[in-house]
C-alpha positions in Angstrom: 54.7 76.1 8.2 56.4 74.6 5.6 55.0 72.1 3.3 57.5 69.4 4.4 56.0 68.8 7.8 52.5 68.0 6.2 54.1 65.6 3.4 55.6 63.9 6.1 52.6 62.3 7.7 51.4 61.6 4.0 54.6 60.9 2.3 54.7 60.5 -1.6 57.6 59.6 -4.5 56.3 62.4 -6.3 54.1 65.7 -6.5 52.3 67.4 -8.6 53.9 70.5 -9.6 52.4 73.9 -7.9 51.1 75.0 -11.0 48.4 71.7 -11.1 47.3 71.5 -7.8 43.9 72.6 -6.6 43.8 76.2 -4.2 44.5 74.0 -0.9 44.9 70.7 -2.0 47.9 69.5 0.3 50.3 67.8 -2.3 47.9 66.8 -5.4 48.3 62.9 -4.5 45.0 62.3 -2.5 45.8 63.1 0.3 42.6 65.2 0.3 40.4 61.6 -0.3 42.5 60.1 2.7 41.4 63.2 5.4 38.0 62.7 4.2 37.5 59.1 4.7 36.6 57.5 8.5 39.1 56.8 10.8 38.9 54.6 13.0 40.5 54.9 17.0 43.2 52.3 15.6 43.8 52.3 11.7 43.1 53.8 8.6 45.3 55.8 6.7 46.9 57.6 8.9 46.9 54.9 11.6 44.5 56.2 14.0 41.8 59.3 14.1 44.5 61.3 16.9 47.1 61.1 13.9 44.2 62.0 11.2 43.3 65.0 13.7 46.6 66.0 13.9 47.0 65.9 9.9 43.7 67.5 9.4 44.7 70.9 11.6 47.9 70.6 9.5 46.3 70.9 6.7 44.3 73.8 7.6 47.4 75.6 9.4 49.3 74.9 6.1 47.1 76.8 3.8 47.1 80.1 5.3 43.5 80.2 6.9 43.0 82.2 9.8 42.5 80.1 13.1 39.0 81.7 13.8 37.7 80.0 10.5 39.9 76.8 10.9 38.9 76.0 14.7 35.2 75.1 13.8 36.2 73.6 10.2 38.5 71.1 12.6 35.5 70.4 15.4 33.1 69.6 12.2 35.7 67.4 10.7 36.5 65.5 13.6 32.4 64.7 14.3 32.1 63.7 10.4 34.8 61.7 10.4 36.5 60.4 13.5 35.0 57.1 14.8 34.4 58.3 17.2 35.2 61.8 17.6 38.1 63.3 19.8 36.6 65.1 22.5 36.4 68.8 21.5 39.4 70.0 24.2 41.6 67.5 22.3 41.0 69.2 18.9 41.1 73.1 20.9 44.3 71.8 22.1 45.9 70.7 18.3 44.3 73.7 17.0 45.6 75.9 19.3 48.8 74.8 19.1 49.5 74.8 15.6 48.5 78.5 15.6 50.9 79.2 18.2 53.9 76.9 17.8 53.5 76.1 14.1 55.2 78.9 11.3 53.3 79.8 8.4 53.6 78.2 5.1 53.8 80.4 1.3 51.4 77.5 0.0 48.6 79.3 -1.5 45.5 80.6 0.6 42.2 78.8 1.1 39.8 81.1 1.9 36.4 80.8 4.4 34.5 80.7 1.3 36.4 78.0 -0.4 36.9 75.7 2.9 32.5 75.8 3.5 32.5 74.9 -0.2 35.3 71.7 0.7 33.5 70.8 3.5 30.2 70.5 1.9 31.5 68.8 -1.3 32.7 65.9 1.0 29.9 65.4 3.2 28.3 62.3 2.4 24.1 62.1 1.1 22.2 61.1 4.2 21.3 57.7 3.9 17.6 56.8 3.3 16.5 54.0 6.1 15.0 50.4 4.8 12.3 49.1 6.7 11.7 45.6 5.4 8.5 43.4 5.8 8.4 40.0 7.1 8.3 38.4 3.6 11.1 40.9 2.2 13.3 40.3 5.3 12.6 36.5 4.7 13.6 36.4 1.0 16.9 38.7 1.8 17.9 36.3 4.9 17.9 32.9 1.8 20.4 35.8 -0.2 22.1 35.9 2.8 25.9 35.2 2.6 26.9 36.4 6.2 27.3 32.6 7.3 29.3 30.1 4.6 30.4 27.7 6.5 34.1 26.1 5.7 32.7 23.7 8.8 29.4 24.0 9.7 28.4 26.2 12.4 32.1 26.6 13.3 34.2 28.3 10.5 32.6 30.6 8.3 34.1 32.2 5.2 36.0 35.6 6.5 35.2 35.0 9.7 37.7 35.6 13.0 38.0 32.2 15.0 40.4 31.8 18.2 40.7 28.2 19.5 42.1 28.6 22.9 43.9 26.1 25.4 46.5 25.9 27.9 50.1 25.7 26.6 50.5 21.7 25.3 46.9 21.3 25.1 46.5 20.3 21.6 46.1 23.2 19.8 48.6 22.6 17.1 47.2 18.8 16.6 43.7 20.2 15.9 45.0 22.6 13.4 47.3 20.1 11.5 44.2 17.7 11.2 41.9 20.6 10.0 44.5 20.6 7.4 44.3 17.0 6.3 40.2 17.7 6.6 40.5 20.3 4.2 42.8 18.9 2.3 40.5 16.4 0.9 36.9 17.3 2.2 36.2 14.9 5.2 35.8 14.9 8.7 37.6 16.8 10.9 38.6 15.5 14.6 36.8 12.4 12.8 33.3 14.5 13.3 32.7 17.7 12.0 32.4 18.2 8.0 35.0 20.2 6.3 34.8 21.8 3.2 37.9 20.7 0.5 39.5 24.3 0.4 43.1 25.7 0.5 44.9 26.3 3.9 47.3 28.2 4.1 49.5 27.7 7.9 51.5 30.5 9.2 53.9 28.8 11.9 55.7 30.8 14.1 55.8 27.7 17.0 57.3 24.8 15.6 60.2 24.1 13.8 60.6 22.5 10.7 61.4 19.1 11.9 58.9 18.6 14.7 56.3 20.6 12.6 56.6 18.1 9.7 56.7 15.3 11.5 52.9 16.3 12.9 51.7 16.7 9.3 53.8 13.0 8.2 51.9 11.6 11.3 48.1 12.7 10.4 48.5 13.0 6.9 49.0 10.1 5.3 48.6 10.8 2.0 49.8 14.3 1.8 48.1 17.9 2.2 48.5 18.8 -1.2 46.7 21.8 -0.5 48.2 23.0 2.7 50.7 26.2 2.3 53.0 27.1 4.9 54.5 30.1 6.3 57.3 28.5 8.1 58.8 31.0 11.6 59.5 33.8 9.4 58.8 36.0 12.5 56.1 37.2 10.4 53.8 40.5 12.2 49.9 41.5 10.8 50.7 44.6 12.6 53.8 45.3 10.0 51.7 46.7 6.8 54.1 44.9 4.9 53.7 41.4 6.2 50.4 41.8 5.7 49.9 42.9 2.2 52.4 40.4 1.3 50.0 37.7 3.1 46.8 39.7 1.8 48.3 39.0 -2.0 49.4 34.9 -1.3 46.1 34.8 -0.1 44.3 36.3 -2.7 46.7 34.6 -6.0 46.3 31.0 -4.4 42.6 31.4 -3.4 43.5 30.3 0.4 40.0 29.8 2.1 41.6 29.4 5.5 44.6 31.1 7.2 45.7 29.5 10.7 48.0 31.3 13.4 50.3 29.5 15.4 50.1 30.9 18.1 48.3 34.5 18.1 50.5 35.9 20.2 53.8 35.3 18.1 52.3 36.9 14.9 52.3 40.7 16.2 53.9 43.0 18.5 51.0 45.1 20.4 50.2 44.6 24.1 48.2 41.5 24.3 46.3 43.3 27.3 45.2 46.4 25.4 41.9 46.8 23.9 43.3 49.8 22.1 46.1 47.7 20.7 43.7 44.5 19.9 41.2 47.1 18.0 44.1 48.2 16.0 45.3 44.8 15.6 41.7 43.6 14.3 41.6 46.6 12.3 44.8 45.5 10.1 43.5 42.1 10.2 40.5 42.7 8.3 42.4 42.5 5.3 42.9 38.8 5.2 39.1 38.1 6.1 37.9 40.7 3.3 40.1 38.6 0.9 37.6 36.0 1.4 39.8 34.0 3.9 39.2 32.9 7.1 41.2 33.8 10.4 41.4 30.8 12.9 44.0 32.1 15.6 45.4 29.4 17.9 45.7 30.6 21.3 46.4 30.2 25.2 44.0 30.4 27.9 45.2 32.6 31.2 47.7 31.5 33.9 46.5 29.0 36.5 43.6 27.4 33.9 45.0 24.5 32.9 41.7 22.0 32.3 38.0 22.2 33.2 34.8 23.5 31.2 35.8 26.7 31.0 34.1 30.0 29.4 35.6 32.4 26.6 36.4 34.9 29.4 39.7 31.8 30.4 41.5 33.8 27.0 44.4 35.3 27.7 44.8 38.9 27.1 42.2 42.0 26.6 38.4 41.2 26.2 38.2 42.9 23.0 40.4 40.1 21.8 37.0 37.8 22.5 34.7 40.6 21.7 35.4 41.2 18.3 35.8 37.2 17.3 33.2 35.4 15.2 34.0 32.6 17.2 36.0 31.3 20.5 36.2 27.5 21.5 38.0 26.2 24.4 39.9 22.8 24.7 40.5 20.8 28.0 42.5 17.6 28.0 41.3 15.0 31.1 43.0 11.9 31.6 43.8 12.0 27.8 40.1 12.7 26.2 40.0 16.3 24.5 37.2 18.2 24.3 36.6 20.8 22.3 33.4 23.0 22.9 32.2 26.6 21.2 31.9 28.9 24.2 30.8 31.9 21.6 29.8 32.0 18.0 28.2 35.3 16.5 26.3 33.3 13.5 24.1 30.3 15.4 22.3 29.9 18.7 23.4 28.1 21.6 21.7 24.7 21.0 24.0 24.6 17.8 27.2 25.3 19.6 29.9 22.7 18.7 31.6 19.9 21.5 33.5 17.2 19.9 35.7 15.0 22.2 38.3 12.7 20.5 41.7 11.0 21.8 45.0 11.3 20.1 45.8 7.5 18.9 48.6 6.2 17.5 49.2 3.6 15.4 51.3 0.8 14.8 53.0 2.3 12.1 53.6 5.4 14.1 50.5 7.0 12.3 48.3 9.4 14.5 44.4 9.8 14.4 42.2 12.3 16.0 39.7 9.5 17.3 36.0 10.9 18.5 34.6 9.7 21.4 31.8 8.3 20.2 29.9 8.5 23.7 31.1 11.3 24.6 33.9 12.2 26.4 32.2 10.3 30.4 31.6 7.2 28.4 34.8 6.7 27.5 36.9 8.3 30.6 34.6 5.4 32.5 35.6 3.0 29.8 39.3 3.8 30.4 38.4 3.7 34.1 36.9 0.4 34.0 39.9 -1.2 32.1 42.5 0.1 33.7 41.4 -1.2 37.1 40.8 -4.8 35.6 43.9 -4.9 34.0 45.1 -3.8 37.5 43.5 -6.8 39.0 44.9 -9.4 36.4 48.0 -8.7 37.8 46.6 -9.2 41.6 44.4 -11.4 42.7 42.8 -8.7 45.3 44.0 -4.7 45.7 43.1 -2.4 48.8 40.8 0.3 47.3 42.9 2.6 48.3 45.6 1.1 45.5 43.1 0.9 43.0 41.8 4.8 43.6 45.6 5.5 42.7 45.6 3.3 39.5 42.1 5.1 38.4 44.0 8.2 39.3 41.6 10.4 40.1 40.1 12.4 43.2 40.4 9.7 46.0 36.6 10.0 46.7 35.2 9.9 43.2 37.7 6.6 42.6 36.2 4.9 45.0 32.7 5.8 44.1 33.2 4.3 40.8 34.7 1.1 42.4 31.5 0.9 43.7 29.8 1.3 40.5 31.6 -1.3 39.3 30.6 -3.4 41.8 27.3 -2.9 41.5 27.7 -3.5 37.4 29.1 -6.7 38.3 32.5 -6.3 37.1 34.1 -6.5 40.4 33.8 -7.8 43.9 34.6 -6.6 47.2 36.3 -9.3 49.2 37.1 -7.4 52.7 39.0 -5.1 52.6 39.5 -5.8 49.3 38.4 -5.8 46.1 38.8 -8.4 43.2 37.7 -9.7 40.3 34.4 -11.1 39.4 34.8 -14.7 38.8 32.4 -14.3 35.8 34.1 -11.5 34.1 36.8 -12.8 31.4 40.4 -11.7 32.6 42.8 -9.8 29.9 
């Protein structure tokens, strides 16, 4: 086989003249330290461990080796250093074949003797086990770094975060006010702490106009530091795109890197945990820059509001598997919740649910307002006004007509005109219902 085909999966500018290279060495330009490195069923260096395989057996075929030494070389290989390995009639198959289909190549021989020596030079020392005892495995959990939090027990330093809702469900307004949050260091969704730190806001949803005018209406004062990627059809799965991000994120020491939407920023198949593997693969390279991930994204058809699990993601489950973190917003009768539905770092009983409306001011200014008492308290609250503003503009209304005005289930509306009833806020004058007389009006 000639030398081209092999150069081909690991193509170089240059080569090192015959006359340099090592007996068997493939090109002199490490390609040897790529083959033996792990490779993983989606990424590494040669995109996958089939495509590593595949190289490997060239390799062998390439340097003149007869197939009865090559065959168990490739099986060792592929245990050592496929993650995890091919099954053994996969490599038989790319074996055989290149010893049938594949000419032979005038690169110079590697012998038996040489290959046991190769394979043995790149075997890794076994690794010696630590056992720890319970004041050593104390003292190394305070050295611990695993967990910084950007917001506490929410977004951690290099950590994958996917905030999921149905299309228009406020996604984008959380993300622009995390912005202002970091921006200077206060509270985000007017609750949660956020660390000051650099955001950097790869849009791929909005355009300009709209987009700016959601940062002009929560940030008052500017995000000074906000940097935006603005719909440059940008992919992570395009190596390109991504070192290019990798390198902005790195120079400008961006702590957090947002994705509006997930689904716009590559081109896999959304339902493939292959694909989503590979996909997290690639990714790593922004969170190993220091920088966290937090991936906006859309729940499944038909789920459109409700408390609703991790599982309501749309797309394959290794998209919530792999994630340091997935929350889920609902909207009801304009109160937004936000709650942590998993989170790899904390327990349970420190899982995050904030509830806030979307106010806006006089001045056209917007606010993500928390809910105080909770997202109940203040759907009641709303509940309560709108039927007495209802009745300042009637004397009496049929409960039927104030159900509509609540707008709610028909049953549960009336149930709460009964609570508020028995609060004393209203009166039931048959069939009716009106005011109190001791309640103030307006």
């Amino acid at each position: 086989m000639a030398d081209e085909w092999f150069d081909e999966l690991d193509a170089t500018p240059k080569r090192k003249p015959r006359a340099e290279r090592q007996p068997g060495e493939p090109s002199g330009d490490g390609t040897m330290a790529k083959l033996y490195t792990r490779h993983p069923e989606g990424g590494g260096p040669y995109g996958g461990r089939d495509n590593a395989l595949t190289a490997y057996i060239g390799y062998l075929r390439s340097t003149g080796i007869d197939y009865d030494s090559a065959y168990p070389a490739a099986v060792a290989w592929n245990l050592q250093w496929c993650d995890p390995p091919m099954d053994e009639p996969d490599v038989a198959f790319k074996a055989g074949r290149a010893w049938s289909d594949w000419p032979e190549s005038d690169r110079e021989p590697l012998t038996p003797a040489m290959l046991r020596e190769q394979l043995t030079a790149k075997i890794p020392p076994k690794r010696k086990l630590e056992f720890l005892n319970w004041q050593q495995f104390c003292d190394a959990a305070a050295l611990a770094d695993d967990a910084q939090w950007l917001v506490e027990n929410f977004i951690t330093r290099g950590g994958m975060h996917f905030i999921t809702a149905p299309p228009g469900g406020g996604k984008s307004w959380i993300a622009v006010d995390l912005v202002r949050a970091c921006s200077d260091g206060s509270l985000w969704m007017g609750s949660l702490p956020a660390a000051k730190c650099k955001v950097l806001y790869i849009n791929e949803e909005m355009g300009i106009g709209r987009f700016w005018q959601r940062f002009f209406k929560l940030c008052a004062n500017g995000a000074e530091n906000v940097h935006i990627m603005q719909k440059q059809m940008v992919k992570l799965d395009n190596p390109e795109h991504l070192a290019d991000i990798v390198a902005y994120v790195k120079e400008h020491e961006i702590s957090i890197v947002v994705l509006d939407t997930f689904v716009r920023v590559h081109g896999y198949d959304e339902n493939s945990n292959t694909d989503m593997a590979k996909l997290y693969d690639q990714m790593k390279g922004i969170n190993e820059s220091g920088a966290a991930i937090v991936a906006l994204h859309h729940h499944k058809k038909g789920i459109h509001a409700g408390p609703v699990a991790h599982e309501a993601m749309r797309g394959a489950g290794e998209i919530a598997a792999q994630a340091d973190l997935v929350a889920t917003v609902e909207n009801k009768d304009g109160i937004y919740t936000m709650k942590t539905t998993k989170q790899r770092h904390i327990g349970e009983e420190d899982f995050v649910e904030v509830s806030y409306k979307i106010v806006t001011g006089e001045d056209g200014s917007i606010v993500l307002q928390p809910c105080v008492n909770g997202a109940e308290a203040e759907r009641e609250q709303q509940y309560i006004e709108r039927v007495l503003n209802a009745l300042d503009q009637n004397d009496k209304m049929s409960g039927n007509a104030l159900a509509a005005v609540i707008g709610n289930n028909k049953q549960v509306a009336l149930a709460f005109l009964d609570s508020m009833r028995d609060m004393g806020l209203i009166r039931k004058v048959d069939p009716a219902y009106a005011r109190s007389p001791w309640v103030k009006a307006g």
